[in-house]
C-alpha positions in Angstrom: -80.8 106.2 -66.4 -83.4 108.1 -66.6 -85.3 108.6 -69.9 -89.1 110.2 -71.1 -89.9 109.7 -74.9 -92.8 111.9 -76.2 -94.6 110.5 -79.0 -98.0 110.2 -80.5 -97.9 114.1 -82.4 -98.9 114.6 -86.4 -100.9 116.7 -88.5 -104.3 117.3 -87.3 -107.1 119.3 -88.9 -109.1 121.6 -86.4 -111.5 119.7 -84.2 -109.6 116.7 -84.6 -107.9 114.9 -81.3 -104.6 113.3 -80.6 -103.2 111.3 -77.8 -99.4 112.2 -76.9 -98.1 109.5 -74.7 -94.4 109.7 -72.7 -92.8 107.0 -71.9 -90.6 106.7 -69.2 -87.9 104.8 -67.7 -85.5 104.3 -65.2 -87.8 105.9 -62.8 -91.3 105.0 -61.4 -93.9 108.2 -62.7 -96.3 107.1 -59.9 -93.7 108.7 -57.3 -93.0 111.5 -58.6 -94.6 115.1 -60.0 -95.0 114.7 -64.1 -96.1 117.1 -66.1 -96.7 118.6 -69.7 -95.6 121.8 -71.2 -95.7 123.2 -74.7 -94.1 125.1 -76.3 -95.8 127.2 -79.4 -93.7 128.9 -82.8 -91.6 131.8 -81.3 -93.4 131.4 -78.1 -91.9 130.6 -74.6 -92.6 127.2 -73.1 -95.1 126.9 -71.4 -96.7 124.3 -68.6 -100.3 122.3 -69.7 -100.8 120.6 -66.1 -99.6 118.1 -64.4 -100.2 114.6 -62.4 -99.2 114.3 -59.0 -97.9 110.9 -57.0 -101.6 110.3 -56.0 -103.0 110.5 -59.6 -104.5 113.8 -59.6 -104.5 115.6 -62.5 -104.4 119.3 -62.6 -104.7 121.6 -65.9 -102.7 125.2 -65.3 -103.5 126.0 -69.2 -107.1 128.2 -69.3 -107.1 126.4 -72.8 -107.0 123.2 -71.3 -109.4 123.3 -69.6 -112.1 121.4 -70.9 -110.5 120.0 -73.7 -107.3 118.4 -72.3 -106.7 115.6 -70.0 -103.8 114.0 -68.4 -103.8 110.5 -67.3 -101.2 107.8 -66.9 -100.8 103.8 -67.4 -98.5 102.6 -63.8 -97.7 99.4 -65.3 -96.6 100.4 -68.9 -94.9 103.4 -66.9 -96.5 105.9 -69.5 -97.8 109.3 -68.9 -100.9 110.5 -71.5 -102.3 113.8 -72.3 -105.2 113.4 -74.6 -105.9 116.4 -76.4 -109.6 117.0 -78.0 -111.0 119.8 -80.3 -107.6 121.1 -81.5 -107.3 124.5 -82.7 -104.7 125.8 -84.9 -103.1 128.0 -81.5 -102.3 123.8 -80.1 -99.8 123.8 -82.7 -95.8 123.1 -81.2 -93.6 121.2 -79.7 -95.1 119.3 -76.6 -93.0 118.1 -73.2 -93.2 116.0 -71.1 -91.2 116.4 -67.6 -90.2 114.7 -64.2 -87.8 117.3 -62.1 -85.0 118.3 -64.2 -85.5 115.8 -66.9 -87.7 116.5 -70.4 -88.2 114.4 -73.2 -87.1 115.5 -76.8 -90.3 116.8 -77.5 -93.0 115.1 -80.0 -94.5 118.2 -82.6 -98.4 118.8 -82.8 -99.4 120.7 -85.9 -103.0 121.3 -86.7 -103.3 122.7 -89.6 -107.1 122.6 -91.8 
């Protein structure tokens, strides 16, 4: 069965950082696409970046760029997106995703 559980979000004051991490299971995330969305109060969802089968990360976000990284852990089966210099606009709900499955979502709030 396939299963991705978001966690890591909080209360975070502007500059601050946080590491979301989504666990996975019942599938390996080194073979297939992964990637982050967000989704912002009264705002569609909308896609961070991703990290394909070879480990490359890519950031589709122009306010990503720069201050957000995806990375995963193979053995713990654990996808990452480390998020630095947080600005009150990074607050929501953030995804994780492999194909048609999504995790329940772990909430960001940054708030000074």
């Amino acid at each position: 069965q396939v299963q991705l559980v978001e966690s890591g979000g909080g209360l975070v004051q502007p500059g601050g950082s946080l590491r979301l991490s989504c666990l996975c299971s019942g599938f390996s995330i080194k073979s297939w696409l992964m990637e982050w969305y967000r989704q912002a109060p009264g705002k569609q969802r909308e896609l961070l970046g991703m990290m394909s089968t070879d480990g490359t990360d890519k950031n589709y976000s122009e306010t990503m760029k720069g201050r957000f990284t995806i990375s995963r852990d193979n053995a713990k089966n654990t996808l990452y997106l480390q998020m630095n210099n947080l600005t009150a606009e990074d607050t929501g709900l953030y995804y994780c995703r492999q194909h048609d499955f999504w995790g329940q979502g772990t909430q960001v709030t940054v708030v000074s």
